[in-house]
C-alpha positions in Angstrom: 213.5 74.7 150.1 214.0 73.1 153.9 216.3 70.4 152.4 218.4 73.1 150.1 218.5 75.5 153.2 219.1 73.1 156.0 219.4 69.9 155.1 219.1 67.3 158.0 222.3 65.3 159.3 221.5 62.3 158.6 221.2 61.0 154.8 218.8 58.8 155.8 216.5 61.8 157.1 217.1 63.5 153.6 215.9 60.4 151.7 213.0 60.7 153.8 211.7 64.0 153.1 212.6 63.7 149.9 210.1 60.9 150.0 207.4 62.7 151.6 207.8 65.3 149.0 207.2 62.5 146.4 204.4 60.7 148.4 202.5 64.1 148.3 203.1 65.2 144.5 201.8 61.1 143.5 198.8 61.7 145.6 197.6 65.0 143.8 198.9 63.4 140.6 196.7 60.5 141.0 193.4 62.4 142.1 193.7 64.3 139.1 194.4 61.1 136.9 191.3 60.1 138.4 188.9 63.3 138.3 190.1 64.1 135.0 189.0 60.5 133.7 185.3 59.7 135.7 183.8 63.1 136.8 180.8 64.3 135.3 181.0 67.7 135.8 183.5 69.2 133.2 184.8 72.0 135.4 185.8 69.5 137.5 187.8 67.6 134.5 189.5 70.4 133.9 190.9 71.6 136.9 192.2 68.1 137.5 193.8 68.5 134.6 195.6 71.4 135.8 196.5 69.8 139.1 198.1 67.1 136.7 200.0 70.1 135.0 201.1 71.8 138.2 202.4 68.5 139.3 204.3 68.0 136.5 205.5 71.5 136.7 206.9 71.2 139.9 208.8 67.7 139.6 210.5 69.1 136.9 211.4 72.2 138.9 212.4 70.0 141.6 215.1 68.0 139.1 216.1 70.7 137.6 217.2 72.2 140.4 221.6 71.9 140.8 221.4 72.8 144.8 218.8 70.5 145.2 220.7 67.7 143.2 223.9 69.0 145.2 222.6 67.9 148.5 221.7 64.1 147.4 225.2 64.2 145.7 226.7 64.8 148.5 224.9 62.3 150.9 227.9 59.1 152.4 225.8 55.9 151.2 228.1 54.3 153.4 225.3 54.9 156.0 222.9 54.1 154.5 220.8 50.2 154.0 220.3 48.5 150.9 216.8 50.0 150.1 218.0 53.8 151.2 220.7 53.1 148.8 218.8 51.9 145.7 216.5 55.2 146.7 219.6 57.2 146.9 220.6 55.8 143.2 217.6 56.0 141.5 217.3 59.9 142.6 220.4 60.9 141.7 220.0 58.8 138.3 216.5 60.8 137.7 218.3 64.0 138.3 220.2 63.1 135.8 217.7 61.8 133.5 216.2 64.9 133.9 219.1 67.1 132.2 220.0 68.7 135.7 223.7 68.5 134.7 222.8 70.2 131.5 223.8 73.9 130.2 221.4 76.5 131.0 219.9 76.8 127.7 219.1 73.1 127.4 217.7 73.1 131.1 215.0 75.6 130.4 214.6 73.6 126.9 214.3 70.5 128.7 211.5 72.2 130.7 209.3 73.7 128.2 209.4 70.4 126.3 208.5 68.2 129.0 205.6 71.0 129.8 204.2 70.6 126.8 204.2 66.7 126.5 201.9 67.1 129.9 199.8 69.8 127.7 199.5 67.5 124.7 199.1 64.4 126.4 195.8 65.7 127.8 194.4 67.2 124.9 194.9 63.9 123.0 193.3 62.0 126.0 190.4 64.5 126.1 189.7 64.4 122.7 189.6 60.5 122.9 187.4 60.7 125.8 185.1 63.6 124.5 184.2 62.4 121.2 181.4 60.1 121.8 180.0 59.0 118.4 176.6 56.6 118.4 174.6 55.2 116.0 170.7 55.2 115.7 169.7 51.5 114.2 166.0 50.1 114.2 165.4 47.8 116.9 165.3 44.5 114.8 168.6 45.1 113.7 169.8 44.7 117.6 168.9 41.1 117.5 171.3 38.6 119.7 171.5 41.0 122.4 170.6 40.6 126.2 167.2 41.9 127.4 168.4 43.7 130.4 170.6 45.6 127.6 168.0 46.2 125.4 165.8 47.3 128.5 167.7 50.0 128.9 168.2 51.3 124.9 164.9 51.5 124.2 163.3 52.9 121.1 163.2 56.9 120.6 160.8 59.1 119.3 161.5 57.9 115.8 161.6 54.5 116.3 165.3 54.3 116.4 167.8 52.9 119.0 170.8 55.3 120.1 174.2 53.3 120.3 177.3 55.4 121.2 181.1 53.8 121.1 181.2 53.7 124.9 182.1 50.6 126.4 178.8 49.5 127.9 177.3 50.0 124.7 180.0 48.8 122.4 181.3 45.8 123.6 177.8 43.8 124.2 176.7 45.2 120.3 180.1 44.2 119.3 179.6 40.5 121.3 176.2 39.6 120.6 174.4 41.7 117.9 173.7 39.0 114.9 173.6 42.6 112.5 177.0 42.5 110.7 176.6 45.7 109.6 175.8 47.1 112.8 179.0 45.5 114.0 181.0 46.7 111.8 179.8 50.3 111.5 180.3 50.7 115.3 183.4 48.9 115.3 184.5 51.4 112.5 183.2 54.4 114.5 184.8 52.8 118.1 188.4 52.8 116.4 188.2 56.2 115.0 187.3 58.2 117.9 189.1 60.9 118.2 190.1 61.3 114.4 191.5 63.2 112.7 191.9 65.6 115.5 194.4 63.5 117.2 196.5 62.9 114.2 198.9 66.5 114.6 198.8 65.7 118.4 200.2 62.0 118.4 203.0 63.6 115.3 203.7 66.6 117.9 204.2 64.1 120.8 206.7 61.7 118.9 208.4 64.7 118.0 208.4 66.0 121.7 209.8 62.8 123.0 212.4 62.4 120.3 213.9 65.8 121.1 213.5 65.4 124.9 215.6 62.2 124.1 218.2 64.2 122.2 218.5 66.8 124.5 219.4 64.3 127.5 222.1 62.8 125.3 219.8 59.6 123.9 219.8 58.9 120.5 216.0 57.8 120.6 213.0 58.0 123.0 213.0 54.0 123.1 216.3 54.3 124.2 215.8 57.1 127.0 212.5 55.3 128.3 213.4 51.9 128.4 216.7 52.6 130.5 214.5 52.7 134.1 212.4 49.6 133.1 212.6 45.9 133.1 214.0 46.0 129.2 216.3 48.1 130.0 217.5 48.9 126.2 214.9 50.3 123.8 216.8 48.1 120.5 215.7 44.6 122.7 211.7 46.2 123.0 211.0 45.2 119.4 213.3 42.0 119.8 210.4 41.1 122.4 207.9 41.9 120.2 209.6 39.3 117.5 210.5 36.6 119.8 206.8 36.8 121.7 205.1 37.0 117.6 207.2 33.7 116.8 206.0 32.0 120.4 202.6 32.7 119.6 202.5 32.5 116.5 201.1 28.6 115.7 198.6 29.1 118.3 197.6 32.6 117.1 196.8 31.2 113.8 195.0 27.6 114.7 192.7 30.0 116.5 192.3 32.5 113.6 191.4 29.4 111.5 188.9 27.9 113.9 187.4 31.5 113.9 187.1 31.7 110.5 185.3 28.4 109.5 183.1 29.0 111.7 182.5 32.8 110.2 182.5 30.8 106.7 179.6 29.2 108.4 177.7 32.5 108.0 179.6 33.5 105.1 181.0 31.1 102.7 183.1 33.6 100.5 184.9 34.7 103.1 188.9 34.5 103.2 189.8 36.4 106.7 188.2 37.5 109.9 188.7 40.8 111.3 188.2 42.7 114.5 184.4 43.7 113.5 183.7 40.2 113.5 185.9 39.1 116.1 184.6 39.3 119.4 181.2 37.7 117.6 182.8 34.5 116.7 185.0 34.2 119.6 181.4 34.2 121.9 179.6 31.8 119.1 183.0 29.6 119.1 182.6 29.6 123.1 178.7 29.2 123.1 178.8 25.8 120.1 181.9 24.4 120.8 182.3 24.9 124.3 178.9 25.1 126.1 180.5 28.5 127.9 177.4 31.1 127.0 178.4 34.9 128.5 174.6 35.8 128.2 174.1 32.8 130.9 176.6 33.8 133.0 175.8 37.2 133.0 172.2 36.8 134.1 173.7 36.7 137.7 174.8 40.1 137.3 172.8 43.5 137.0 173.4 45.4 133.3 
């Protein structure tokens, strides 16, 4: 409001509160980023959530705003240094990114989409992060696995073991647990989290961005978000992809073969190695024909 009403002199002192402005919105963002991620207590998780939302909801307000983008148009870069002029750009260019020279009715548009990508976003990241699944396996099926691991998982009521698909649990079952079957049921139950309840959500955001896209005058998403990063054009991101597959792509299979003879090892009939069995026979390759054994290493470091 200061900078619409009263804008200072000096465009250099406009870039500068414009800055602050910025500097404050990131730091709320990223507390709630935070919060809404690690806290334990969920009423916590959801009010960062919101700050994330009210954040949101006020930088779009803040490019949508024509006085506000008249005052940075009409700032003399002549004045200003190299690095005040690249911020000078790069707000006018978000202004415009934003759909702030827009008609009225694709402004508030423009809004309401970009409100609900925030809305969406969440609930597909909170469903992700919510949906916890475990599995309860005898204790002899947890062979292979670290004792300080095992310390901590031990046997319930029922003589069974509790395993859930977060990290700490997954990734050491996934590593070291000799069970196959174990492996691959958690890996299976790791890779669906959040599924099927994600699946309208991730169709309803790649509908959002296409339109938010349109509406600014793109004729994709890849097209509008690639134009402020390295790639710059959203047609050369999967001519990356391609030229990065073909680089790789002798190594990449040398070490899917070693991988596999030594799964065939285990089992003989076997004609490819997947990610249930991969991280498995990556350690075993490291442990045989390397000498490099994680459960050594890790024995200077607490579970």
């Amino acid at each position: 409001e200061a900078l619409k009403a009263d804008p200072p002199a000096a465009p250099l002192e406009v870039l500068r509160q414009w800055n602050q402005a910025h500097i404050a919105l990131g730091t709320v963002a990223s507390w709630g980023s935070l919060f809404s991620e690690v806290h334990p207590d969920e009423a916590v998780r959801d009010r960062a959530d919101e700050a994330t939302q009210d954040v949101q909801r006020i930088y779009t307000e803040l490019t949508l705003d024509a006085d506000l983008f008249a005052v940075f148009s009409r700032l003399d870069p002549t004045a200003l240094d190299d690095a005040a002029t690249r911020l000078l750009e790069h707000t006018l260019r978000d202004f415009r990114r934003s759909g702030v020279d827009r008609p009225q009715a694709t402004r508030e548009r423009v809004r309401q989409v970009r409100e609900r990508l925030v809305e969406v976003g969440q609930e597909f990241g909170r469903t992700i992060r919510d949906d916890v699944r475990s599995l309860r396996l005898a204790p002899e099926r947890l062979a292979g696995l670290p004792q300080d691991w095992l310390d901590v998982h031990p046997p319930e009521a029922d003589g069974l073991v509790t395993v859930t698909t977060d990290y700490p649990d997954a990734i050491p079952l996934r590593t070291f647990c000799t069970d196959a079957q174990a492996r691959r049921d958690l890996t299976v139950a790791a890779l669906t989290v959040g599924w099927p309840d994600n699946d309208a959500r991730l169709r309803e955001l790649f509908a959002l961005r296409a339109e938010l896209a349109r509406l600014l005058g793109y004729p994709d998403w890849p097209s509008y978000d690639a134009e402020v990063k390295m790639i710059r054009h959203g047609d050369a991101i999967p001519a990356f992809i391609d030229e990065v597959a073909d680089a790789a792509g002798e190594s990449a299979e040398r070490d899917r073969r070693v991988l596999l003879d030594r799964l065939r090892q285990d089992r003989p009939e076997a004609t490819t190695i997947d990610t249930a069995d991969l991280l498995f026979y990556a350690e075993a390759v490291r442990r045989e024909q390397f000498d490099v054994d994680a459960q050594e290493v890790r024995r200077y470091f607490d579970f």
